[in-house]
N, C-alpha and C positions, 0 to 999 in steps of 0.2 A: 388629397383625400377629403380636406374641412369642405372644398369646393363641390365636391361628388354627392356628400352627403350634409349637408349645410342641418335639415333638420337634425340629424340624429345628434351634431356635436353640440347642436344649442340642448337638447334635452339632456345627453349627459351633464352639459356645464351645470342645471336646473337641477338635476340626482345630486349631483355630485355637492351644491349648496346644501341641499338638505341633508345631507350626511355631516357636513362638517357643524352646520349648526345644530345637531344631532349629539354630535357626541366632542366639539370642542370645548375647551372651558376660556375662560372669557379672555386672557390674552393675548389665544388663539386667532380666533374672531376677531379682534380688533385688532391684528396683526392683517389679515386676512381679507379685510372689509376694505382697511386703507388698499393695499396692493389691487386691487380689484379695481375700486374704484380709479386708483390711479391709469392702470392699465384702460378701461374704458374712457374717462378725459381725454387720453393721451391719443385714441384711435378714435372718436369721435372730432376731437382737433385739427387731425390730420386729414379727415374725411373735408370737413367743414372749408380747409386751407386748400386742401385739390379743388373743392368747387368753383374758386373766387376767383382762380389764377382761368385765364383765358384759353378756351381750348385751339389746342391743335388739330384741323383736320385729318392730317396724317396721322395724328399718334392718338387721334381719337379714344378707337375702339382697344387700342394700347392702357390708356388710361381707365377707360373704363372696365379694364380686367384687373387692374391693378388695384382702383378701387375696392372691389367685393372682397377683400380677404381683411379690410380693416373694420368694412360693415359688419363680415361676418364676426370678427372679433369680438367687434364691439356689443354683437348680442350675446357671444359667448360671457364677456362679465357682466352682464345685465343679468342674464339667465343666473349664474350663478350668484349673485347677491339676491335675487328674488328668490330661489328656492334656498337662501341662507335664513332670511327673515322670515319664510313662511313655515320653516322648520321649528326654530325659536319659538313663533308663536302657537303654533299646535302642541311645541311640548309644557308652554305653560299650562292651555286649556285640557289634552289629553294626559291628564294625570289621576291618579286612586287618590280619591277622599281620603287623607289620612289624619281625620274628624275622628274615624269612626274605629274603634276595636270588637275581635274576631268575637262573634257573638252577638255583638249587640242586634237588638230587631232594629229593622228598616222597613217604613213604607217603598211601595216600588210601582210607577208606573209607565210601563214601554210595551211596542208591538211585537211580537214574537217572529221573528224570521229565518227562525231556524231550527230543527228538532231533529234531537238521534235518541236514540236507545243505549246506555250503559249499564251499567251494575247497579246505577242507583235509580233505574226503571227511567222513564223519558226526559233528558237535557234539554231545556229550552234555550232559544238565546234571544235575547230582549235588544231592540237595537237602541242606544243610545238613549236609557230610560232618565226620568226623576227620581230621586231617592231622597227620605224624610225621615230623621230617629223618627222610632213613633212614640216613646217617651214623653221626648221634650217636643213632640206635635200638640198632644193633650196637655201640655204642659203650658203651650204656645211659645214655645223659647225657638224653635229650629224652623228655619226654610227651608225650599225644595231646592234640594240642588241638580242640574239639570248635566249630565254626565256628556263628555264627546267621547265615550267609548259603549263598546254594551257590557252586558252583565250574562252570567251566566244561572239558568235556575232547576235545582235539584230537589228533586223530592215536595213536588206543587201536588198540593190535594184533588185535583179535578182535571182530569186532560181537558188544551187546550187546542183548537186548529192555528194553524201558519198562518197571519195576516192578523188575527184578532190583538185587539189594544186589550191588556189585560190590567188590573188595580190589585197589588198582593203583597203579602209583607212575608217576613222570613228574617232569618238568622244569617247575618253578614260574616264572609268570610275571605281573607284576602290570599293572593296566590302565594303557594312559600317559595323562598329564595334558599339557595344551596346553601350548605352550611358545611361541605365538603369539595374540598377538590376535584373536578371533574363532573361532580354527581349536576342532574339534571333542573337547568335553570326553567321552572315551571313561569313563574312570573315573564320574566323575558319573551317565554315562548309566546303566553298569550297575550304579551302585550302586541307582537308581532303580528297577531291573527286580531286585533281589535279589540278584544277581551281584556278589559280593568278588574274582574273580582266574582267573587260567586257570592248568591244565594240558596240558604238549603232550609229543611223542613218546611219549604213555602205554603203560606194557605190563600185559595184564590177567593179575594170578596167579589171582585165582578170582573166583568169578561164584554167585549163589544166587539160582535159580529162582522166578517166581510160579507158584502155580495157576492162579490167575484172570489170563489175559492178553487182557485187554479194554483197556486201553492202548497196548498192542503193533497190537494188532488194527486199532484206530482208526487208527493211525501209519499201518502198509501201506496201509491204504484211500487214504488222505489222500495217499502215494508211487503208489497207480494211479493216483490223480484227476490228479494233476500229470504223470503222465507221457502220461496221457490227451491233456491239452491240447496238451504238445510233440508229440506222433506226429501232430496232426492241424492247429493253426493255427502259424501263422508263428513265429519267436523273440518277437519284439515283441510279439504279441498274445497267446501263451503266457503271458508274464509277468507283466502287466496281470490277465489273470484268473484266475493263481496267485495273487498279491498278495492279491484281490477275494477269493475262496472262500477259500484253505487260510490264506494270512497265512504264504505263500512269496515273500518279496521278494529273494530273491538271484541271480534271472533277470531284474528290471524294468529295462529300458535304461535309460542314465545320463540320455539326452539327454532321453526321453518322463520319468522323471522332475522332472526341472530344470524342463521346459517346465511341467510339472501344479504344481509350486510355484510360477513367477513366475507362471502365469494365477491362482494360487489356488484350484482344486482337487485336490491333492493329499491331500486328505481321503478320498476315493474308495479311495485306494489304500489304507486301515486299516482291517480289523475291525471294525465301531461296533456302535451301538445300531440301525442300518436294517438291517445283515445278518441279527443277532443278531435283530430283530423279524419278519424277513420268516419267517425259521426256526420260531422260536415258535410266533406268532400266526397263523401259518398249519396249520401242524397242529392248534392249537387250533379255528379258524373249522370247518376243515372236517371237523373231528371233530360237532362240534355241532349242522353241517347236517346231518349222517347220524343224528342222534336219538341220538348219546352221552351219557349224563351227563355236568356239568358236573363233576364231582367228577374223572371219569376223564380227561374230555378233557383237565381243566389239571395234572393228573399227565403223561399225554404230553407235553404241550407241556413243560411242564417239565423231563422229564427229556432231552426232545430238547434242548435249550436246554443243560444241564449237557454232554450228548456231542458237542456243538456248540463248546462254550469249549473241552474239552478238543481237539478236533480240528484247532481254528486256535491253540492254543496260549495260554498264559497272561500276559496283557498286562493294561495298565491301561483301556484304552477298552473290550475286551472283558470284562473280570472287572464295569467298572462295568452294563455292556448290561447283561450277564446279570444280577445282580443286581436290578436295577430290571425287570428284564420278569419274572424270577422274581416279587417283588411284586406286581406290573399282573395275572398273570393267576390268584396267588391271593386278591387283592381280588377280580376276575369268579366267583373260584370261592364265595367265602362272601359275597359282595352286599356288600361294602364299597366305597368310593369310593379311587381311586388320586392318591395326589398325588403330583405327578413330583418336586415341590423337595426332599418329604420321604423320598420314596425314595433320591435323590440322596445327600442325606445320609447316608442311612442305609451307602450305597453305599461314599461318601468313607470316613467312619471305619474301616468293615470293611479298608477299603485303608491308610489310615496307621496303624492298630492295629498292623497286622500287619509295617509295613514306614515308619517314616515318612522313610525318601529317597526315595520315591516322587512328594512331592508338587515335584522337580527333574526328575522324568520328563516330556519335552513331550507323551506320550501323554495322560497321567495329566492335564496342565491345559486341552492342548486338547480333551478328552473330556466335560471337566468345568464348560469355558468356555462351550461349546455349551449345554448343561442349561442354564446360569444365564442364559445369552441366552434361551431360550427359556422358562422358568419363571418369569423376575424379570424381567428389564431389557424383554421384550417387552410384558409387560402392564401395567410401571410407563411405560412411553413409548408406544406406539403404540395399547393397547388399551383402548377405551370400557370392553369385561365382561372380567371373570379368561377364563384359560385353562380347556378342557376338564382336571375336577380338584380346580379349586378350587368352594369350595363358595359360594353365592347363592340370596338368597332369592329366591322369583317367585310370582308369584299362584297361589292354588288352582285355576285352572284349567287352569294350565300346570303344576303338578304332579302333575294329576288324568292329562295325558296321560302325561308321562315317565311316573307311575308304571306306566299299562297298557302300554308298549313296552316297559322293565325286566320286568315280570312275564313278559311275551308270550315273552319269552328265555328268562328263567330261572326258572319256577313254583317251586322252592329258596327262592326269598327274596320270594313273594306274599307272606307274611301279615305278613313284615317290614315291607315296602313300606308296607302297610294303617297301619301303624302310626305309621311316621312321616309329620311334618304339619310338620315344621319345614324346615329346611336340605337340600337334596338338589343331585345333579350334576346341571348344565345343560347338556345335549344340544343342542345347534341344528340342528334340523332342517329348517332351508328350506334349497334347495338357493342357490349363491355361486353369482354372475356368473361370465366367465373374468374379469373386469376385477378383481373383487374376489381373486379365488385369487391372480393375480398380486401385485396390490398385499399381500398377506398374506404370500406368499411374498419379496417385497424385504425387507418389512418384518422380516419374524423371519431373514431371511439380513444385514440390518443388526443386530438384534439381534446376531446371534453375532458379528457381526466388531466390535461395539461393547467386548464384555465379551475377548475372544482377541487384541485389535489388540495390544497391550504383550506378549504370547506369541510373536505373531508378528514384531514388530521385535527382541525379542531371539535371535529362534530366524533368523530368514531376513535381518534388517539391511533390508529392504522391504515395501512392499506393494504390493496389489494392484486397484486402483480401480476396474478393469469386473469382479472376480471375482464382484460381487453380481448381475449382469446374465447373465453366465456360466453361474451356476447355475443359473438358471430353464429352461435349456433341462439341465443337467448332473444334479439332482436330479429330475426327472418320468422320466427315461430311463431311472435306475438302477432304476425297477419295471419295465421291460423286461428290460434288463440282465440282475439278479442272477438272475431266473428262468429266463433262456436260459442263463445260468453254472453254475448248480447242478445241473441238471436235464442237461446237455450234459455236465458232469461226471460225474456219476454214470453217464451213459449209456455212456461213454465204456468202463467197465471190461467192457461186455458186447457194444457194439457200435461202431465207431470210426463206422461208415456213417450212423448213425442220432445219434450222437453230435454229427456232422460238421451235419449237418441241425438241430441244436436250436441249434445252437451258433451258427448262421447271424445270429440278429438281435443278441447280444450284442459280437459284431465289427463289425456294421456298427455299433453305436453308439459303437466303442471308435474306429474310424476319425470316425466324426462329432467326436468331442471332442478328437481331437488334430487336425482342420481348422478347427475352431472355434478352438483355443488359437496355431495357428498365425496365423489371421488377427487375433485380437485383439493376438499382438503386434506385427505391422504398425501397431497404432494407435498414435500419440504416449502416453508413460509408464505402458505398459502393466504395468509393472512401475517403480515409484518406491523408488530405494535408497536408504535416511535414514536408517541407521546404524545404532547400538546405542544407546538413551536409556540417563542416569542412573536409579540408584535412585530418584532423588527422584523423577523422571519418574512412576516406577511410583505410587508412592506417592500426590503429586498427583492422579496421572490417576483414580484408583478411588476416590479422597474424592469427587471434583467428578461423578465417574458417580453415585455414590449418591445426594449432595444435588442433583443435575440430575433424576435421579429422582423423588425425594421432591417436590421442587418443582414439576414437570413434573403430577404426581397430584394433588399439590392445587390447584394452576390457579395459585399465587403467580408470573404471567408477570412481575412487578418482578424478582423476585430471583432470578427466573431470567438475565436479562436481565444480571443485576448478576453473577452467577455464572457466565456465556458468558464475559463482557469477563477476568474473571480469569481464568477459565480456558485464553482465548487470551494473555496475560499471561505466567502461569506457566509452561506448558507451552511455548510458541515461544521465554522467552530460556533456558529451561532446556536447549530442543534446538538451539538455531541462536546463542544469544547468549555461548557461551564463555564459563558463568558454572562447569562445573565436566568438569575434563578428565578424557575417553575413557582414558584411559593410565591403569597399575595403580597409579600412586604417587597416589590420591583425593587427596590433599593439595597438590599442586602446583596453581597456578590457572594457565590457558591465559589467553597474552598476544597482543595482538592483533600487537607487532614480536615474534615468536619463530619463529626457524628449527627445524623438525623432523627427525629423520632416525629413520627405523627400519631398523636391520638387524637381516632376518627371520632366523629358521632355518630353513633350507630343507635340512636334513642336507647331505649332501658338495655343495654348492654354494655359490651366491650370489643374494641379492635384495635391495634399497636400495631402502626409502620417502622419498623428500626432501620434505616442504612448505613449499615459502617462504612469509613473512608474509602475503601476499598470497594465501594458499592457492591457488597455482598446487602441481601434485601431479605430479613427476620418478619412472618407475622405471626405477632402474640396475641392469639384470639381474634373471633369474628363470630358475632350473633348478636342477637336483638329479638326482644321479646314484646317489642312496639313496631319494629317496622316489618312488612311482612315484604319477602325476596331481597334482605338486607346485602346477601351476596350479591348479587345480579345486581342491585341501583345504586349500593354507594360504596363497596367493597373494590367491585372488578374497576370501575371507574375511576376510578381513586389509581389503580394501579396500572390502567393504561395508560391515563395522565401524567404519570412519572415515566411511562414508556419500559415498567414493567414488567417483562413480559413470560418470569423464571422466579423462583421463591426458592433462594437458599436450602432454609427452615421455617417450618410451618411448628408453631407450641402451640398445644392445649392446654390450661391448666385445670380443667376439669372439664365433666359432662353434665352441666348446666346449659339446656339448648341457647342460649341467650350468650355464650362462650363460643359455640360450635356452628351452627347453623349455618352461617354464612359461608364460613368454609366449604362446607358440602357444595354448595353452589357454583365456587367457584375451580373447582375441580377437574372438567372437564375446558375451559380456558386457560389456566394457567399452570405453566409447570411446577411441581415440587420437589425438590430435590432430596428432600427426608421430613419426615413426622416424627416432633418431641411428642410422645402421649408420657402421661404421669404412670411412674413405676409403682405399680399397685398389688395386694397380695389377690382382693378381690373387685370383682369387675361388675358394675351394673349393666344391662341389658342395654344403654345406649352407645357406653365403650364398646362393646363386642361389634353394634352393630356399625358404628365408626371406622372401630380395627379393621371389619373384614370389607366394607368400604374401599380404605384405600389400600386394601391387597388387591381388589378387585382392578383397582385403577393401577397397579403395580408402584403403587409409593414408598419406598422404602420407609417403613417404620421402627422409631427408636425408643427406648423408653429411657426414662431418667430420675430423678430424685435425689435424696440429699447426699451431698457430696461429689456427684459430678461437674463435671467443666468442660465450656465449649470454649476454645481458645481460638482467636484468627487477627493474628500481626498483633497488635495493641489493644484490642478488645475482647473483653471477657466474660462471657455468663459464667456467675457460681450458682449452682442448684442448693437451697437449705431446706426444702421439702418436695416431694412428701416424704418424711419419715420413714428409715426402712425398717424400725423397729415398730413404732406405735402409733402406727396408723386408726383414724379414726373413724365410725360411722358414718358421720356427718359427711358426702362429699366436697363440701366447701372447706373443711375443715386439713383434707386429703388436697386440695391446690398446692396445683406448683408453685412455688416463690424464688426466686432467682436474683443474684444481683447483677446489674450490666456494667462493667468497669471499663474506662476509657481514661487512659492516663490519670487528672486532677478528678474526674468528673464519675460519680455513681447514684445508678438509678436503684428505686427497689419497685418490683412489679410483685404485688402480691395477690391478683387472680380475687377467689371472694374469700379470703381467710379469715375467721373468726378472731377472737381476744383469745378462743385458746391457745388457740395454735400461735398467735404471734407472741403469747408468755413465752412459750417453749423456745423461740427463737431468739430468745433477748438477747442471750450470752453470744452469740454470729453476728450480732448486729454493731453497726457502728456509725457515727453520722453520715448521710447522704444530702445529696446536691439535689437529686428527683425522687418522687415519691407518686405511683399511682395508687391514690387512692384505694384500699380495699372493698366489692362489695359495695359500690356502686355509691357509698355512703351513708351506709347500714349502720347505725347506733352501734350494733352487736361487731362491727368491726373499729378498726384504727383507735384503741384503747388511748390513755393519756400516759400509760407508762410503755407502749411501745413506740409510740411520738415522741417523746423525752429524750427514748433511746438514743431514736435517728436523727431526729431534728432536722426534716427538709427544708431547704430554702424555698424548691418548688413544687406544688401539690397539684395533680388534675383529678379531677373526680369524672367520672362519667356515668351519664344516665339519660333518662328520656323526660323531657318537660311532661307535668301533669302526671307521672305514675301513679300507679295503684300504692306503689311501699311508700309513699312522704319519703322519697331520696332526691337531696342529699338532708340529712334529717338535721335538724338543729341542735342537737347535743353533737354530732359532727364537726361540725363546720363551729361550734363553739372550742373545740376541743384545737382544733386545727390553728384558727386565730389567735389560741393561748400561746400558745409555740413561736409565732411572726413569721409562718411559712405564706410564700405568694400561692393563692388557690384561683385556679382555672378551672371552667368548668365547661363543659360540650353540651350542655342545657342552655347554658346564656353563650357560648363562644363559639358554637359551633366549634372546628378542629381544631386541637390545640398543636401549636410547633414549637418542640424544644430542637436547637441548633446549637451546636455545641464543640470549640475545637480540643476539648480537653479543660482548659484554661477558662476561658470568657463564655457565656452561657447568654442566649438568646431566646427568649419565650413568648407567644403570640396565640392570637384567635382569629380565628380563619376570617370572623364579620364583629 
């Protein structure tokens, strides 16, 4: 196969250096470097020692087949040491200033190449600008430092057009980074799309004009087309085929997106290689039917293709489209044969050359996962012949016809044709069953979910089991679709009436596919949540694809056989057998008696992961009254990424929205198995509206307070409030407070309890191991004679950096250090993790 395809395997050896000098750390690499280069001496030597020795006639052209496999080699470790070192040195130059803190002004000058519309009115992106404190400019202490990434800019006083060099300062501000398991690595993301850092409140001092505003140009069109769709269909279906045409996703409902993710098509909703083709290959076809040259025609298509990327914007799935249909229709045009694996390739590098955090972009692997499903893993597992592409031999008589249906096309490459007798593309031209398209169709949509499964457990924590069945009706539609979208679009700028009329069948498909996704998940695990796999997972899982491959092609069913049973082996104690734990400390081994707890950061709130040994799964609280959809981005996440997927008991300890909130949100995702609410004589209006909440969602509802127990094998909630005698006004005062016992080891959770309330509680009290903080770290809470009491070893406090209340306040935290409790905080620690077997106690911050 390295002989079939010689370019492709030098371009992966070229990816594949820049990944390792990407992300290995330096013993790695220098483990890595030697072997490499050994491997190339050694095949360059040989090459060198075959030359000197005298040839045989006879064994000639023997030797010289013999030869290309060490040539090839030997570019393969060239390749991959040159894109090892050119990895290295991009990641020293493509890096954030971190000169500079969030806030501080910066001069800024770069050309703008890119503008969308958000919430904070028009996003520019500056390519690859200079940046200057402007301080220490006036000061003369600071140079320009000249960035290899771009910048992003929010909130500029003056719109500006696409192309113009612009000179503007603004308030710096750097990408945040998770401070929650699971929750969404913002930084990562954009370093992947090029993007080092924003500026906001921008003010523009001057601005330098293009001639040619052919960028500008395409922008406007691109702001009719979208506003086309809003004047004429719904918000919802507006959005959907913003998304679909322009690659405007900041109007796509939350809900119809969630939903196209757990059904698993949410692919729809990006840019790819079928928009990007429909565009193309379509102006090319019907250029051709009209008696154009082939020469002319794939300059069109071509250059349509180029103002096509530019106009939905510069992305990983769409840079790869274009690129490879770029190829596809200059092969048609000079009668060469198109290999997709090698286009591909060709595709990849051009992309990590140029940027290689790209290959942490999920665009960039899901785009590229697809290709190798359907180039490799399809025709090494399901297909008898290669793909249309690869090249096979076939009888002269079946070359005699391709060659007159090729000629009959393209009279350009008759006398070519004439000439070759060997190798050529295999066309199949009997027409397929429906039976067969189908079955083709599972087949290469298992394909892609075979080679993306491990993209998508890391990126969604689930998957999706009838998505392969899904799509058979969701992929034939999109040749509906996308032609009543484009065409309805475009009509859109001249006539809304007529607009409204093309647009007709692409709606009704879009309501088909969200009746579809709704009924599929009525069906049992329509969505299956299984966590975040380890590394090792990864790694495993794509050795045992290749050699399941390999083996699969050549018919060796033993050791296939023998490779299934390992494979179910490795992979099931890897993911279910607690051989290596989910939490950032890799080095700790998950115990089968070990108490869990997480406290999340939820900014100025509260939320408590409990798993007892028995991975029964407790949350205490969830809200935030700084982040806004706290549910939905660092709750559910958080709980897919442990894989899951069912909630024991859900406590409240009061109805302070910055306790509750989150919950609500997560309510229609995840099951619960009962609601502690506080046993109270009187109810404020957002209990009720709570209570009748989750009756509505049928949650069993329990109430509790002082004196109950939740008992389960060795671990124990005791409930000491709320009071069922005297109860208070105040509902912070009205908190639940509970203690959680596990053999040696007790926590106290006190919700936002006052000093009154913890007087009252003295006499219950007795020293503890864990202590959350009450009250976020409210003066008016955690007294010094309720700390005296308990005297925790370990304190967390939780809140949100920069509040409004000064928490965690400094009579606090003075109170706390008199005691010699260790204090954690989810302001500076992000998640705190207590692990705990009873005995020996383990406490950590997520960063």
């Amino acid at each position: 196969m390295i002989e079939e395809r010689p370019l492709f395997f030098v371009i992966l050896s070229l990816v594949l250096g820049e990944v390792c000098g990407q992300y290995a750390n330096l013993m790695v690499l220098i483990g890595s470097n030697g072997v490499v280069l050994g491997f190339f001496c050694f095949f360059v030597g040989k090459v060198l020692l075959q030359n000197k020795k005298k040839p045989n006639k006879r064994n000639l052209y023997q030797k010289k087949r013999q030869r290309i496999p060490k040539v090839l080699l030997s570019f393969l470790c060239l390749s991959f040491f040159v894109g090892e070192i050119h990895s290295i040195y991009v990641k020293n130059v493509f890096c954030i200033p971190e000169q500079f803190e969030n806030g501080e002004v910066l001069y800024v000058i770069g050309t703008v190449v890119q503008k969308s519309k958000s919430d904070y009115g028009i996003t520019y992106r500056l390519q690859r600008p200079m940046i200057q404190n402007k301080q220490k400019k006036e000061e003369r202490k600071s140079e320009r430092i000249s960035l290899k990434g771009d910048l992003l800019v929010y909130g500029l006083s003056e719109e500006v057009e696409l192309g113009e060099r612009v000179f503007l300062d603004g308030e710096w501000k750097a990408f945040r980074e998770p401070t929650n398991p699971g929750q969404f690595h913002q930084k990562k993301y954009q370093m992947g799309r090029g993007v080092l850092g924003t500026i906001r409140e921008a003010h523009l001092h001057k601005s330098w004009k293009q001639k040619i505003k052919l960028l500008e140009g395409i922008w406007r069109l691109r702001e009719k087309i979208n506003q086309g769709y809003q004047d004429i269909l719904d918000e919802k279906s507006a959005g959907l085929l913003m998304a679909m045409v322009t690659g405007e996703k900041s109007l796509v409902d939350d809900e119809i997106q969630a939903l196209y993710q757990e059904q698993g098509i949410a692919h729809i909703l990006a840019i790819s290689g079928l928009h990007v083709a429909f565009i193309g290959r379509s102006i090319f076809r019907t250029l051709r039917k009209r008696g154009v040259p082939y020469g002319i025609s794939g300059v069109c298509g071509i250059l349509l293709i180029l103002v096509y990327g530019m106009f939905v914007g510069k992305t990983a799935s769409v840079t790869r489209a274009c690129i490879m249909l770029v190829l596809l229709l200059i092969g048609e045009v000079i009668g060469r044969s198109y290999d997709m694996v090698t286009a591909m390739g060709i595709a990849a590098s051009l992309l990590v050359i140029e940027n290689p955090y790209c290959i942490q972009d999920i665009g960039f692997l899901l785009s590229f996962g697809a290709i190798v499903g359907i180039g490799i893993c399809y025709p090494y597992y399901f297909s008898s012949t290669s793909i249309v592409g690869n090249k096979e031999k076939e009888t002269k008589e079946q070359q005699k016809i391709v060659r007159k249906k090729i000629a009959k096309r393209n009279p350009f490459i008759k006398e070519k044709l004439k000439k070759r007798t060997g190798e050529i593309i295999l066309y199949d031209t009997r027409k397929k069953s429906i039976v067969k398209k189908i079955k083709e169709s599972i087949l290469v949509s298992l394909s892609i979910q075979m080679v993306t499964l491990p993209v998508l457990l890391s990126t969604f924590y689930g998957i999706s089991p009838y998505s392969i069945f899904l799509n058979l009706w969701v992929l034939p539609m999109m040749s509906f679709l996308l032609p009543s979208a484009i065409f309805g679009g475009i009509m859109s700028v001249y006539s809304l009436f007529w607009a409204k009329v093309l647009l007709f069948p692409a709606v009704f498909v879009l309501y088909s596919y969200e009746a579809l996704c709704r009924l599929m998940k009525l069906i049992p695990y329509s969505f299956v949540i299984t966590g975040a796999p380890s590394i090792r997972f990864y790694v495993c899982y794509y050795i045992l694809l290749v050699l399941g491959g390999y083996l699969w092609y050549q018919k060796k069913r033993r050791g296939l056989g023998v490779l299934l049973c390992i494979s179910i082996l490795v992979i099931g104690v890897d993911w279910k057998g607690e051989v290596l734990s989910r939490f950032p400390n890799s080095n700790y081994i998950r115990k089968q008696e070990q108490l869990e707890i997480i406290c999340m950061d939820v900014g100025q709130g509260d939320g408590i992961l409990v798993t007892t040994p028995s991975k029964h799964h407790y949350l205490i609280d969830s809200g935030s009254s700084s982040v806004q959809n706290v549910g939905t981005y660092r709750v559910l996440p958080l709980l897919k990424y442990y894989g899951i997927s069912t909630l024991d008991s859900v406590v409240v300890t009061h109805f302070d929205s910055d306790h509750y909130n989150g919950i609500v949100e997560i309510m229609d995702s995840i099951t619960i198995k009962k609601l502690l609410l506080p046993k109270l004589k009187e109810k404020d209006e957002e209990y009720i509206q709570f209570e009748q909440l989750a009756k509505e969602k049928e949650i069993p509802v329990f109430y509790v307070g002082e004196g109950d127990r939740l008992e389960e094998e060795e671990v124990t909630l005791q409930w000491l409030s709320p009071s069922r005698t005297n109860q208070k006004e105040d509902k912070n005062d009205n908190s639940q407070v509970f203690i959680l016992s596990y053999r040696q080891f007790q926590g106290i959770f006190t919700g936002d309890m006052g000093k009154e309330g913890e007087q009252e509680m003295l006499e219950k009290l007795t020293p503890c191991t864990f202590l959350k903080v009450g009250h976020h770290g409210s003066k008016y809470s955690s007294s010094e004679v309720f700390l005296e009491q308990i005297q925790p070893k370990y304190s967390v406090i939780s809140y949100g950096v920069g509040n409004r209340y000064g928490h965690p306040t400094k009579e606090t935290l003075e109170r706390l250090e008199t005691i010699g409790t260790n204090i954690y905080e989810t302001g500076k620690q992000g998640a705190i993790f207590i692990q705990t077997d009873g005995k020996k106690i383990k406490t950590y911050g997520y960063r």
